[in-house]
C-alpha positions as CSV (number, residue, x, y, z in Angstrom):
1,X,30.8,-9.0,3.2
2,X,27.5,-8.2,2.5
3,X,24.9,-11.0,0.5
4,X,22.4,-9.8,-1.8
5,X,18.7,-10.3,-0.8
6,X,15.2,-9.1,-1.3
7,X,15.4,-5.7,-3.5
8,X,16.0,-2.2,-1.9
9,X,13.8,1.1,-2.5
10,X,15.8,3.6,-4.1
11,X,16.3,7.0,-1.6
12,X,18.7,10.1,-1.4
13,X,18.8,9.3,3.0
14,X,22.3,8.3,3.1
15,X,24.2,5.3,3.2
16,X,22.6,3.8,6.7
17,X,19.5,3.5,5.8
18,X,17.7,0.7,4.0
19,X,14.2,0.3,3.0
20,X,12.8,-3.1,1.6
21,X,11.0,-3.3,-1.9
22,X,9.9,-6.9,-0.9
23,X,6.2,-7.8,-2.3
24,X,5.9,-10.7,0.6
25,X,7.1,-8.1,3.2
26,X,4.7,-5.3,1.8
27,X,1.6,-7.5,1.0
28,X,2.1,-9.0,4.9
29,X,2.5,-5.6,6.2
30,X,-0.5,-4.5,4.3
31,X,-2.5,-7.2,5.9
32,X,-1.1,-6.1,9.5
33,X,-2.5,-2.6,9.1
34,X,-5.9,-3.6,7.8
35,X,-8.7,-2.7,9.8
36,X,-10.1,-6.0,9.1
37,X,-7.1,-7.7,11.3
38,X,-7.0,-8.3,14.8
39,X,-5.2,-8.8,17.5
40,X,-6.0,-12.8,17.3
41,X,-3.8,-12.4,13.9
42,X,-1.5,-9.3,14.6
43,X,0.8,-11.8,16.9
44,X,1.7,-14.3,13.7
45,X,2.0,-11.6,11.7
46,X,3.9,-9.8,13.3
47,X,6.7,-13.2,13.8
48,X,6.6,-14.3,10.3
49,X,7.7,-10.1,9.5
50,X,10.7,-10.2,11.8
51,X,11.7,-13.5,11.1
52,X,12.3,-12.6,7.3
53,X,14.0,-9.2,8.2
54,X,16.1,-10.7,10.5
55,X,17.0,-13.0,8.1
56,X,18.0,-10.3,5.8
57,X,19.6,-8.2,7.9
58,X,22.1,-10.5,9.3
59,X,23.0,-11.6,5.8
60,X,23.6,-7.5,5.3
61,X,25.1,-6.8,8.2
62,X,26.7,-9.7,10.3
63,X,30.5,-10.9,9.6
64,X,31.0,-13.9,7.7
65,X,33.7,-16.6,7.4
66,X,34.6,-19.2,4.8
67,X,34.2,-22.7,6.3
68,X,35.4,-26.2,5.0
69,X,32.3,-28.2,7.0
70,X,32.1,-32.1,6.5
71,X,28.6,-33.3,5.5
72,X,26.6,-36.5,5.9
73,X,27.9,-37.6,3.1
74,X,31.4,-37.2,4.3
75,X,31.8,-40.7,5.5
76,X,31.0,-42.2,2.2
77,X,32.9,-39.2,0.0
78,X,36.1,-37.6,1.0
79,X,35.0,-35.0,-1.0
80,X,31.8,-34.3,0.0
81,X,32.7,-31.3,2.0
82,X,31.1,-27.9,1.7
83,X,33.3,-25.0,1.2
84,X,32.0,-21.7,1.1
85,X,30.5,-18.7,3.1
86,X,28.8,-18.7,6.2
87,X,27.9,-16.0,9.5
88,X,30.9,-16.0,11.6
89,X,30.0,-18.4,14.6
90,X,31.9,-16.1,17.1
91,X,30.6,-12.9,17.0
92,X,27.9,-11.8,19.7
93,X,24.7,-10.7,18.7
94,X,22.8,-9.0,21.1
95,X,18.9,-8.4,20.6
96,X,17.0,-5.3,22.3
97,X,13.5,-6.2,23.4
98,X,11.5,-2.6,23.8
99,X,9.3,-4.0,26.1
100,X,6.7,-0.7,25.3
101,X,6.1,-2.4,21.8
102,X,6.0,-5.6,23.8
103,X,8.6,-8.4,23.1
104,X,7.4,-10.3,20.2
105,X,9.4,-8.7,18.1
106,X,12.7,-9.1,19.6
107,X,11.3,-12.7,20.6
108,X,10.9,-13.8,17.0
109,X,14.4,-12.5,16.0
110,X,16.2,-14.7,18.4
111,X,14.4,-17.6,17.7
112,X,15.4,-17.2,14.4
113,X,19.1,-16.4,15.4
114,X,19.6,-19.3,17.6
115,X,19.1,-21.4,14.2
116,X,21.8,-20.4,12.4
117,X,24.3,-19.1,15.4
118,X,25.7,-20.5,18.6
119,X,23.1,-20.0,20.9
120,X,25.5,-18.4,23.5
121,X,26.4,-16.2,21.0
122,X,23.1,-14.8,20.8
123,X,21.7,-12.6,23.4
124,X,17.9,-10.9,24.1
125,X,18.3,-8.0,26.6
126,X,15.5,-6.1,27.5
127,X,15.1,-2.1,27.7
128,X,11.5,-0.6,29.3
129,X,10.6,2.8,27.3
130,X,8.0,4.8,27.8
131,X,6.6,8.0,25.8
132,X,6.5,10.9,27.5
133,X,3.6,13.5,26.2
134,X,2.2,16.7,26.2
135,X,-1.2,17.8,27.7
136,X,-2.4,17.5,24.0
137,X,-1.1,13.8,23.7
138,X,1.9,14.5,21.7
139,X,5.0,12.8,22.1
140,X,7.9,15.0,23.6
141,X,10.2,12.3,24.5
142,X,11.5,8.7,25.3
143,X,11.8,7.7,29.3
144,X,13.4,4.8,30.4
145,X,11.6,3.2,33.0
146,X,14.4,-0.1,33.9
147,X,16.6,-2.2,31.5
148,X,18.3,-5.8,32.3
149,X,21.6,-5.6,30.4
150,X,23.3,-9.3,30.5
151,X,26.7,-7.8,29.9
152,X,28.8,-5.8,27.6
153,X,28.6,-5.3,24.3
154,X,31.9,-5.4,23.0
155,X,32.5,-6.1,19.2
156,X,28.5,-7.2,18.9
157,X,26.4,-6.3,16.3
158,X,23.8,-4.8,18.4
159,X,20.1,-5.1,16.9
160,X,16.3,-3.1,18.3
161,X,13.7,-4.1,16.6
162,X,10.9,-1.6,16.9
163,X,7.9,-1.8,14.8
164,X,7.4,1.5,14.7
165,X,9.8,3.7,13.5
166,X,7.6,7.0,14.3
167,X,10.0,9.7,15.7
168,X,12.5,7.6,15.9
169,X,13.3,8.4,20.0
170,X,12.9,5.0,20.9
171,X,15.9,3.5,19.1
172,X,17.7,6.7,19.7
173,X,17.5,6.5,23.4
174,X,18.5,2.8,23.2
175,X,21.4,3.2,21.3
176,X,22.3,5.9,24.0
177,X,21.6,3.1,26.3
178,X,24.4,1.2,24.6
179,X,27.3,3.2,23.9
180,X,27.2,4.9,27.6
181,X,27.8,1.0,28.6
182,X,31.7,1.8,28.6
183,X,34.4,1.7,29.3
184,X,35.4,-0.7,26.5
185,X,34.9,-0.1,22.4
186,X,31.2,-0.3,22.2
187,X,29.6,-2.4,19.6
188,X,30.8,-3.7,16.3
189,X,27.7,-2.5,15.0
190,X,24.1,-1.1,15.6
191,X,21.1,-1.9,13.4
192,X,17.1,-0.9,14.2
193,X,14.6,-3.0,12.2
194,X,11.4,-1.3,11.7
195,X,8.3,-2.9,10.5
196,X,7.6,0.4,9.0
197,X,9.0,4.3,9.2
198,X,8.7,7.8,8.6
199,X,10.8,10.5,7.2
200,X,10.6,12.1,10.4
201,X,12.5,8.8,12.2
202,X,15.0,8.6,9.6
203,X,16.0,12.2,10.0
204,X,16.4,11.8,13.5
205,X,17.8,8.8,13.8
206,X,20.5,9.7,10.7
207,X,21.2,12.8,12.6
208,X,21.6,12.2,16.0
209,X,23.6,8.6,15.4
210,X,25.4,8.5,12.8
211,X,26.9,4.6,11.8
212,X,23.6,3.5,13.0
213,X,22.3,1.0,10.6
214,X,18.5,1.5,9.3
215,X,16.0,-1.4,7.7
216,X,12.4,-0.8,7.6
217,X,9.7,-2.9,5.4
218,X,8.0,-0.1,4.6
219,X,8.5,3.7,4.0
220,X,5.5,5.4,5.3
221,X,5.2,9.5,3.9
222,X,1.6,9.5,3.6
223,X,1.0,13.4,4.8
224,X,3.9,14.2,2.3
225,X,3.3,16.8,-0.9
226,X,2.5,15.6,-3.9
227,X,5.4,16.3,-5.5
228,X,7.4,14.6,-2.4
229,X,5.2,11.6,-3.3
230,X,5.8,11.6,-6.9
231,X,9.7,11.9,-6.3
232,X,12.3,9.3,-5.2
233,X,12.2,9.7,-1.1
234,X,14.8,12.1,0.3
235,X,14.5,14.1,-2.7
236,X,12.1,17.0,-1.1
237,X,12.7,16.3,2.5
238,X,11.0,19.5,3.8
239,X,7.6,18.2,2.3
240,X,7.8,14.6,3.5
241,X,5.7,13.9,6.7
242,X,4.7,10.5,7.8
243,X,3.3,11.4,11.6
244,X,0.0,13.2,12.4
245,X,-0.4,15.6,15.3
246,X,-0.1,13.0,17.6
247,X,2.9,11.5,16.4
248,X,1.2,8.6,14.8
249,X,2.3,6.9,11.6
250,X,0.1,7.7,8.4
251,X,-0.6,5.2,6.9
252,X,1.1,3.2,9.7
253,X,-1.3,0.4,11.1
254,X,-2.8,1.9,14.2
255,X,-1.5,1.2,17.9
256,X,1.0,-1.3,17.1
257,X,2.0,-1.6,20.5
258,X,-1.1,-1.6,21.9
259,X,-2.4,-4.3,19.2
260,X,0.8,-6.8,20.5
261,X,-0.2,-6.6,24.0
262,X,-4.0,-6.0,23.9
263,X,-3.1,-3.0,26.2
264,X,-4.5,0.3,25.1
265,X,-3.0,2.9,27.8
């Protein structure tokens, strides 16, 4: 059952794929990518971000039961008992920290998980991926470098946050992470939740792994053709670009992950 939420931007990239048209979400992540902001601010940012799309995203994607839940008011009103729809308190949801973009993001989520599920039904695993790049600093490929997995995955909704979605290797190499867990069914569901994305991730990501659930603030197409621009995204897909030469994002904010952890290597 999915709930209705902030509004979605209308695209021709397939069913998976969901891109915010939220004014708080776009005016925040404006303010994220200023050159004006820095890393003193990028942190609280950054929270506040993921804590709303996680909030939309498991009202999108996570199962839901109808309850029959006393109140406070219970012992004063027979009737005073709520009766309606709430996320189902026994499915597992299992957070991937991508410890390259540091773990904020995937730190924010489960704080705001743990409020409205069973906290050990809600679990933050941790997956360390690093870019691999060419002598001219362009990215070529996603190496993982160690992961601690606390188990399988079973009938989870499985959920990476990762700022970025630039090429989109990153969540495609940890949702390879997850369905090679075996031997059992895998997860009930995979969702990445970008901050912001390019064409160039989406393709990828739609591509290689399919099923995969996509939500991004923010479409990103900035080195696209005018007429791309001017068009409902998807519609000329061979003229949308969102990365430069070096595979960063345009507009993008600049060095996300180096802007989280004050680390610029």
């Amino acid at each position: 059952m999915s709930v209705a939420g902030s509004a979605l931007l209308a695209h021709r990239y397939g069913p998976d794929v969901h891109l915010f048209d939220d004014p708080f979400l776009l005016t925040l992540l404006g303010r994220l990518g200023h050159p004006d902001t820095g890393t003193a601010a990028i942190p609280g940012l950054v929270r506040t971000a993921y804590r709303r799309l996680v909030q939309e995203i498991l009202g999108r994607e996570f199962p839901t039961r109808t309850v029959h839940l006393p109140t406070r008011m219970t012992s004063s009103e027979p009737r005073a008992h709520y009766r309606g729809v709430q996320l189902c308190q026994e499915t597992q949801l299992v957070i991937c920290a991508v410890i390259r973009a540091g773990i904020l993001p995937a730190q924010a989520c489960y704080e705001a998980a743990i409020e409205v599920l069973p906290p050990e039904r809600v679990r933050l695993d941790f997956l360390n991926l690093s870019r691999v790049v060419d002598d001219q600093h362009r990215v070529t490929g996603v190496r993982l470098d160690g992961s601690k997995i606390g188990g399988p995955v079973d009938g989870a909704v499985v959920l990476i946050p990762d700022p970025m979605g630039a090429t989109g290797g990153t969540v495609c190499r940890a949702v390879d992470v997850y369905q090679s867990l075996g031997p059992g069914p895998g997860p009930a569901r995979l969702v990445a939740a970008h901050l912001m994305v390019t064409p160039e991730a989406i393709r990828r990501v739609t591509a290689m792994h399919q099923g995969v659930r996509l939500y991004s603030g923010r479409l990103d197409r900035g080195l696209s053709s005018e007429r791309a621009l001017d068009s409902e995204p998807g519609t000329w897909p061979d003229e949308e670009r969102g990365l430069n030469e070096v595979q960063y994002i345009v507009p993008g904010a600049g060095g996300m992950g180096e802007l989280l952890t004050n680390s610029w290597v």
